[in-house]
DRENDOGU-252348 format. One record per residue (C-alpha): residue in one letter; x, y, z. Coordinates in pm, whole numbers, padded with zeros to 5 digits, always signed. Layout:
N
AXYZ...
This chain:
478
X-19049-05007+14862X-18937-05069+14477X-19129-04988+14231X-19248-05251+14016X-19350-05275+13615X-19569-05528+13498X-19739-05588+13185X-20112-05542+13136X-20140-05940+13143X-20015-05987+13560X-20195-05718+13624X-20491-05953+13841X-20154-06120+13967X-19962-05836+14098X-20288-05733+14238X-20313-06032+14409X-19984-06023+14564X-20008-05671+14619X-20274-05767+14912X-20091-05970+15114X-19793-05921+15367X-19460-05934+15220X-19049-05867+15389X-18945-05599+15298X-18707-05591+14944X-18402-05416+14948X-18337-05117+14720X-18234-05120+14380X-17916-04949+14328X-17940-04668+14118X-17646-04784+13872X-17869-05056+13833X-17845-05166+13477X-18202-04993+13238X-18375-05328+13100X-18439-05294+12758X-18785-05249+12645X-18818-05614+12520X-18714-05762+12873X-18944-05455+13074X-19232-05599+12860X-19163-05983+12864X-19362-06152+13192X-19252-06315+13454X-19255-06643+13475X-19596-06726+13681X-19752-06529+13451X-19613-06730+13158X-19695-07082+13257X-20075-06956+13373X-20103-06765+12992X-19982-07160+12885X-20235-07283+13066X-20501-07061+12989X-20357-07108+12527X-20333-07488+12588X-20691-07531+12777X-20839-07281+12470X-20652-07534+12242X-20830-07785+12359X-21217-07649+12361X-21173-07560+12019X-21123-07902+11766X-20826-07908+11517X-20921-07891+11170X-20898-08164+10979X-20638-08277+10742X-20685-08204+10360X-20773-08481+10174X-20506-08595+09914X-20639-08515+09533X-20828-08772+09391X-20716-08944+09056X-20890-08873+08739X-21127-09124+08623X-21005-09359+08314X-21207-09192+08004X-21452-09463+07886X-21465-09563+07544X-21845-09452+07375X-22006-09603+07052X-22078-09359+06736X-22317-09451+06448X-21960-09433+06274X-21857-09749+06432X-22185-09893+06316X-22127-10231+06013X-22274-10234+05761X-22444-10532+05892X-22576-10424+06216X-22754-10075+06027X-22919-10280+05857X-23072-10520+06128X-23167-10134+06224X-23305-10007+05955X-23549-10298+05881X-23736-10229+06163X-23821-09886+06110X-24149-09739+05990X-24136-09631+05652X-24173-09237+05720X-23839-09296+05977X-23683-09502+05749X-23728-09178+05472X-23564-08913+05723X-23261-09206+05775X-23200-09236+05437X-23154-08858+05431X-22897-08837+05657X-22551-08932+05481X-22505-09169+05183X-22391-09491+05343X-22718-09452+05524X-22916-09394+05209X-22745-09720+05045X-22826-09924+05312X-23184-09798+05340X-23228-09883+04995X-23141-10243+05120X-23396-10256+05462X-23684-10083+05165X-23983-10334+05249X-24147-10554+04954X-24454-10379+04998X-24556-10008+04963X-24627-09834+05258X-25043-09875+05293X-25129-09510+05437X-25511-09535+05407X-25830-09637+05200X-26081-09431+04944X-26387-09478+04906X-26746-09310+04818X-26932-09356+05147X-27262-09518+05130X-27591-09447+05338X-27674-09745+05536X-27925-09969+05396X-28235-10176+05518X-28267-10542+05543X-28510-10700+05277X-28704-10668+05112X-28561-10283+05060X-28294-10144+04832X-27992-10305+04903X-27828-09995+04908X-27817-09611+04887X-27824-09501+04528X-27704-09156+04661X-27292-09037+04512X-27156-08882+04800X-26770-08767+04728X-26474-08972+04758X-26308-08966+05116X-25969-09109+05261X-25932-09255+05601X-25608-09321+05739X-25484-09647+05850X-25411-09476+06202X-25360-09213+06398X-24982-09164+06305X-25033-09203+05899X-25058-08919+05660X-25378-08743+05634X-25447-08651+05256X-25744-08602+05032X-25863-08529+04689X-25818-08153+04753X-26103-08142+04511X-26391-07864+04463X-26738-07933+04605X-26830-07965+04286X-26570-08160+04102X-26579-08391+04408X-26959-08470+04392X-26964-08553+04011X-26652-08745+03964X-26626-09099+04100X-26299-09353+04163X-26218-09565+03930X-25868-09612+03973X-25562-09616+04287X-25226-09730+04172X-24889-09673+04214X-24974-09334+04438X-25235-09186+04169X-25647-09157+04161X-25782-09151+03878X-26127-09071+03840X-26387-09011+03587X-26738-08826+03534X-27002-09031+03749X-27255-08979+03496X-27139-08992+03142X-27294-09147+02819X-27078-09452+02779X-27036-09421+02413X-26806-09063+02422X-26402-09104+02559X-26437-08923+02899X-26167-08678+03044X-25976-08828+03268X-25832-08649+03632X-25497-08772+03748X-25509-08660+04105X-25116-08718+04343X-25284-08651+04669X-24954-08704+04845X-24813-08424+04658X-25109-08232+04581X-25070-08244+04214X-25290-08369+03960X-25336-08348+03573X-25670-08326+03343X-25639-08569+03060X-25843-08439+02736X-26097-08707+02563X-25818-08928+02345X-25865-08785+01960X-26020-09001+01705X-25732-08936+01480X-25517-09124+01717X-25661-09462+01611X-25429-09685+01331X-25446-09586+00992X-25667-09904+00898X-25965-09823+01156X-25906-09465+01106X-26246-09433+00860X-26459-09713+00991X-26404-09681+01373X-26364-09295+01414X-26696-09269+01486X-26821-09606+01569X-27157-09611+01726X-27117-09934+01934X-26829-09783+02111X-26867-09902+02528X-26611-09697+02762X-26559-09972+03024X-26298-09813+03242X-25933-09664+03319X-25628-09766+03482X-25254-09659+03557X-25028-09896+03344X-24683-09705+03505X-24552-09499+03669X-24179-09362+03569X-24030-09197+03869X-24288-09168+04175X-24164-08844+04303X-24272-08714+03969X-24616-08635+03790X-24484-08883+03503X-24702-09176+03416X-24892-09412+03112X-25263-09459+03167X-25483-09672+02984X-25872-09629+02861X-26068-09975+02777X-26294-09949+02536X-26561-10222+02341X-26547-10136+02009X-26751-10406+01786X-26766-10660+02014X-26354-10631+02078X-26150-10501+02336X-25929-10171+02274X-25660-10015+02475X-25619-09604+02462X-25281-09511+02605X-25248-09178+02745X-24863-09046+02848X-24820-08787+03094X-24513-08637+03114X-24370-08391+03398X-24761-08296+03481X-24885-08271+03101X-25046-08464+02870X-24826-08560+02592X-25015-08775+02365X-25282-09040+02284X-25232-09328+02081X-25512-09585+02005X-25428-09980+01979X-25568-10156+01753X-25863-10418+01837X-25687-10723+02001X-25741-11053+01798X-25888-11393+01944X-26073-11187+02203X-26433-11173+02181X-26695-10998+02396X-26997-11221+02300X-27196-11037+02587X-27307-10720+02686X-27031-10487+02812X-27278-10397+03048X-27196-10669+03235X-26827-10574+03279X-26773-10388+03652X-26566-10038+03568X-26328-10104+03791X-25977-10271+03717X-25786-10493+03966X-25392-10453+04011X-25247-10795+04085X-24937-10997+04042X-24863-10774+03741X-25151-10791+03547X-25455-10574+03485X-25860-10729+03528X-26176-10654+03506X-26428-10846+03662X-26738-10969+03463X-27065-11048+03665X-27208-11381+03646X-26932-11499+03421X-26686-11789+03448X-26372-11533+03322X-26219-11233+03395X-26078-10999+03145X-25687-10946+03140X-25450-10706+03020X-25096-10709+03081X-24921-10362+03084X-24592-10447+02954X-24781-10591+02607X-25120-10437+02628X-25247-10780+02487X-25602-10911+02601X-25688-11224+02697X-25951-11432+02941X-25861-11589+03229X-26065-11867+03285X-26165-11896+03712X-26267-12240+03897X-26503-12442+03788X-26596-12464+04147X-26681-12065+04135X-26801-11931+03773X-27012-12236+03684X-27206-12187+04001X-27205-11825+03973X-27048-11750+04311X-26950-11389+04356X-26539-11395+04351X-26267-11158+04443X-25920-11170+04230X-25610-11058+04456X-25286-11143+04548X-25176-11311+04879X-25038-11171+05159X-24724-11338+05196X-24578-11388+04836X-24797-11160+04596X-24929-11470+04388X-25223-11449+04159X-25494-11560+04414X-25895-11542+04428X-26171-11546+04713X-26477-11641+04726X-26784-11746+04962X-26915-12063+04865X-27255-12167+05002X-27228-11843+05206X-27071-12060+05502X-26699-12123+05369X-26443-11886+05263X-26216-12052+05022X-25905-11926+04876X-25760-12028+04564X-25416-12010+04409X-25322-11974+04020X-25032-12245+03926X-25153-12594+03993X-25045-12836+03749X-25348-12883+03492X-25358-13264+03584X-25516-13191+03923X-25618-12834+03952X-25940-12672+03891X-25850-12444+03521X-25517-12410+03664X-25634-12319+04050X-25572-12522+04328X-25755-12457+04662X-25542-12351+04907X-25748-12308+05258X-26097-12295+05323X-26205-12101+05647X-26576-12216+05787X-26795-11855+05811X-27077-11989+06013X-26946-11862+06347X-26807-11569+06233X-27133-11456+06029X-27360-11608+06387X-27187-11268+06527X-27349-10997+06260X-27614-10832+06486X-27952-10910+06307X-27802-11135+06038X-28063-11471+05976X-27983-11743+06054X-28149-11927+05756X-27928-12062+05519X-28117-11946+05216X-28182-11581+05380X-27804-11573+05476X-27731-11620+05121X-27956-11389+05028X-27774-11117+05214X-27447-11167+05261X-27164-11131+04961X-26794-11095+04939X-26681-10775+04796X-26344-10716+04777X-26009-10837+04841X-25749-10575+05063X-25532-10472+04762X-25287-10394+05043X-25187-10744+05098X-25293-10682+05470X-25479-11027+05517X-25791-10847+05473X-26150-10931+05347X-26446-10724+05259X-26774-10839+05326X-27131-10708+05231X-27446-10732+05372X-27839-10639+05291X-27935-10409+05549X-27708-10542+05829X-27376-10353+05798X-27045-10348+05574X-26755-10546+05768X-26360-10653+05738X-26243-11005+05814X-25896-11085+05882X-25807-11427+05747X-25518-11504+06014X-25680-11378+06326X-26079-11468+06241X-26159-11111+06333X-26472-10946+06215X-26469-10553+06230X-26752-10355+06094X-26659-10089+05898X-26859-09727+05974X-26815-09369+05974X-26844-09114+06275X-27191-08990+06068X-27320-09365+06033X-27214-09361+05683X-27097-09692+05580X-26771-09777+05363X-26853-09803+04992X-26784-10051+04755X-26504-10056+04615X-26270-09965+04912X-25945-09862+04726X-25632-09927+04920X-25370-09616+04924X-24987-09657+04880X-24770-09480+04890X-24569-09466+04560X-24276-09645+04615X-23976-09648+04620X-23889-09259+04598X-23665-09138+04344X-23412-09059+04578X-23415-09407+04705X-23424-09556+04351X-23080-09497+04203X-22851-09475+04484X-22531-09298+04420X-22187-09439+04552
C-alpha cells in the first residue's frame, strides 16, 4: 500500500479513513514526478471545504466590528460680547446701579470707565455711618431726663457691608473731647469742658484716612487792625462753636474751618486754613453789622447745621436761627414759622430728601409731625415757609412701650431732636425715660435706637459721609 502525506490539519480525517475497508490502490511509479513542497503541504480538498466550514461558522460567532463613524464637522465659532463692545450708553445704565465702593474699583479700571463713572457719581455722598456720644438710659419723670455722664464718641455703621472707622483717638483724648462738627468727611471736635471765654484748640480728625490735624487757639493779633486794641482781650468774648466751611480736594488733609464767637453782643467768624495736614494761618473777621445778639449766647446750641449751603445754629426758645453762609462769611437771622417759634415748639432745620431744599421739622402739639419748606411766596406763606405735609404721630407714639397716653404727659416727654443730615428720610425722636427712636417719614416706621450695652444714641447723632467726590474722580482726564 502507498504511502500517504498529509498535513497536520487531516490528520483526524486520514485517521478516519484509515479505519475503514478500502480496494486496494495501485502503486506509484517510481518516475513519478516529486511534488513540490507547496503542493505536499496544500490539503486536499475535503479537508479544505470542512477548514471553510469550520473559518465561516467562527466568522459568524464572533460579530463584525462596526464601521467608523465619518468625522464630525467643527462647530461654527459663536460670536461673545466684551466690555469693549460696551456704548457709552449702556455703561452707564451699569454703572448707576452700583454701590459706591464698586463703583470706586470701576472707575479704576481704564479711563473711559473712569469718565463715565464720573457721570453715574450719585447726588448724594455715600452715608457710611453715624457718631455720636452714647448716653445712659434715663428714667421716666419726675427723674433727670438724661445721663449727665461724657462717654467718648463712637461710630456705627450703616450695615454690615459699610466701612468700619473710628476716632482712632487715646482713652484720654477720647473721653475729654466732644463732637461738634461732621462735614464733608472731617470731625471736628473740641475740649468738653472749657471756659467759654478762651479760643479752644481745635482737632481735625479724617477717620477714613486716619489723619487728623491739631489746630492752635487762633492769635489775638489776627483780629483787623481797628479791633486790634479794644477786642484783643475782650472780656465778654462767648466761644459758641466750630464748623468746616470747605473742603479743597477730599482725598487730601486740605480744608477752611470756622470758629463763632460773641464778641459784644455781635457775631464773629475765625477762619482757620489747613493746608496739606498743617495749620497755615488764622485770620479774624471783623464783627458783622445789622446783627445783634440781644440775648444770652447761652442760649445758642454749639452745634452748627449743614444745609442747602448754608451754615446755622439753632437758638432755644427763639423764633430765629442764626446763619452764616461760607462763600461770604456774612451773618444774618433767619426768621422760622410763626406757627413754630411763637409757640416755642422745638424745631429741626434740614434739607429734604428728594431735592436738598432748605426744609424744617417740627412736632406740633406732640401729635403731628409737620414739615415745612423755605420759598413760598410772602403773600401766602408763613415768613417765607409753606407747609408741605403733616404726618398724624398719635399711632405711631401709641406704640412706645410705657409712653402716656395723656396729652399733657406726652408732651411732657416726648421731643424731636434731629433731622437725618443724610437725606435718608429719617427723624430723631426723644423721650423722658422711655427710649431714643428713628422715624422714617415714607414708610411710618418707628425703630428704637440702642446699643448692644443698653446705651442709648446721644443727641446729636452726626451723620458720616463719605467725602465726595474723590480727587481722582473730580477732574477726569481725556
Amino acid at each position: 500500500m502507498g504511502q500517504w502525506k498529509v498535513t497536520s490539519s487531516c490528520r483526524s480525517v486520514a485517521a478516519c479513513s484509515l479505519s475503514h475497508p478500502v480496494s486496494r490502490l495501485p502503486s506509484t511509479p517510481a518516475t513519478s514526478p516529486r511534488l513540490g513542497s507547496d503542493e505536499l503541504m496544500a490539503p486536499q480538498s475535503s479537508c479544505r471545504g470542512r477548514e471553510d466550514q469550520t473559518l465561516a461558522s467562527s466568522a459568524a460567532a464572533s460579530p463584525s466590528p462596526s464601521p467608523r463613524p465619518p468625522a464630525l464637522a467643527p462647530a461654527p465659532a459663536l460670536e461673545t460680547t466684551t466690555v469693549a463692545d460696551l456704548t457709552d450708553l449702556v455703561l452707564h445704565a451699569i454703572l448707576v446701579r452700583l454701590p459706591p465702593a464698586d463703583l470706586l474699583r470701576a472707575a479704576l479700571a481704564c479711563h473711559r470707565w473712569r469718565r463715565a463713572a464720573v457721570r453715574a457719581l450719585p447726588r448724594v455722598p455715600p452715608l457710611l455711618g453715624y457718631f455720636f456720644h452714647p448716653k445712659g438710659p434715663a428714667q421716666p419723670p419726675p427723674m433727670p431726663t438724661s445721663d449727665k455722664t461724657h462717654h467718648p464718641a463712637v461710630f456705627v455703621p450703616l450695615d454690615a457691608a459699610s466701612l468700619r472707622i473710628s476716632l482712632d483717638l487715646t482713652p484720654g483724648a477720647a473721653s475729654s473731647l466732644s463732637i461738634q462738627d461732621v462735614h464733608l468727611g472731617l470731625v471736628l471736635l473740641l475740649p468738653h469742658a472749657r471756659p467759654k471765654s478762651l479760643l479752644p484748640r481745635i482737632l481735625a480728625v479724617d477717620p477714613a484716612s486716619s489723619r487728623c490735624v491739631l489746630l492752635p487757639p487762633p492769635p489775638r493779633d489776627a483780629l483787623p487792625e481797628p479791633d486790634h486794641v479794644v477786642d484783643r482781650w475782650r472780656r465778654d468774648r462767648c466761644v459758641i462753636g466750630v464748623a468746616v466751611l470747605a473742603r479743597a480736594h477730599p482725598s487730601r488733609l486740605t480744608f477752611d474751618a470756622v470758629c463763632l464767637t460773641v464778641d459784644g453782643a455781635r457775631p464773629r467768624a475765625w477762619v482757620a486754613s489747613v493746608r496739606d495736614g498743617t495749620c497755615a494761618s488764622w485770620r479774624a473777621l471783623p464783627r458783622a453789622e445789622g446783627v445783634v445778639v440781644d440775648f444770652d449766647p447761652w442760649w445758642f446750641e454749639a452745634r452748627c447745621v449743614h444745609a442747602a449751603g448754608n451754615i446755622y445754629w439753632h437758638i432755644c426758645n427763639s423764633s430765629r436761627v442764626l446763619q452764616l453762609d461760607p462763600r461770604t462769611l456774612d451773618f444774618s437771622f433767619m426768621p422760622v414759622p410763626a406757627a413754630l417759634g411763637d409757640g416755642f415748639n422745638k424745631y429741626r432745620v434740614g434739607e429734604t430728601p428728594e431735592d436738598g431744599r432748605l426744609c424744617m421739622a417740627s412736632i406740633v402739639d406732640e401729635e403731628r409731625l409737620q414739615i415745612w419748606v423755605r420759598g413760598g411766596e410772602p403773600w401766602w406763606s408763613d415768613r417765607g415757609w409753606w407747609m408741605e405735609r403733616e404726618i398724624c404721630m398719635t399711632k405711631v407714639l401709641d406704640t412706645v412701650p410705657g409712653l402716656p397716653k395723656d396729652r399733657m404727659m406726652r408732651m411732657l416727654c416726648t421731643w424731636l431732636s434731629d433731622m437725618d443730615y443724610a437725606r435718608t428720610g429719617k427723624v430723631f425722636i426723644t423721650t423722658w425715660g422711655y427710649g431714643r427712636y428713628s422715624f422714617h417719614l415714607e414708610t411710618g416706621k418707628l425703630e428704637r435706637l440702642v446699643m448692644k450695652d443698653g446705651k442709648e444714641h446721644g443727641v446729636p447723632i452726626y451723620a458720616y459721609t463719605l467725602a465726595w467726590p474723590l480727587e481722582f474722580l473730580a477732574a477726569p482726564t481725556n
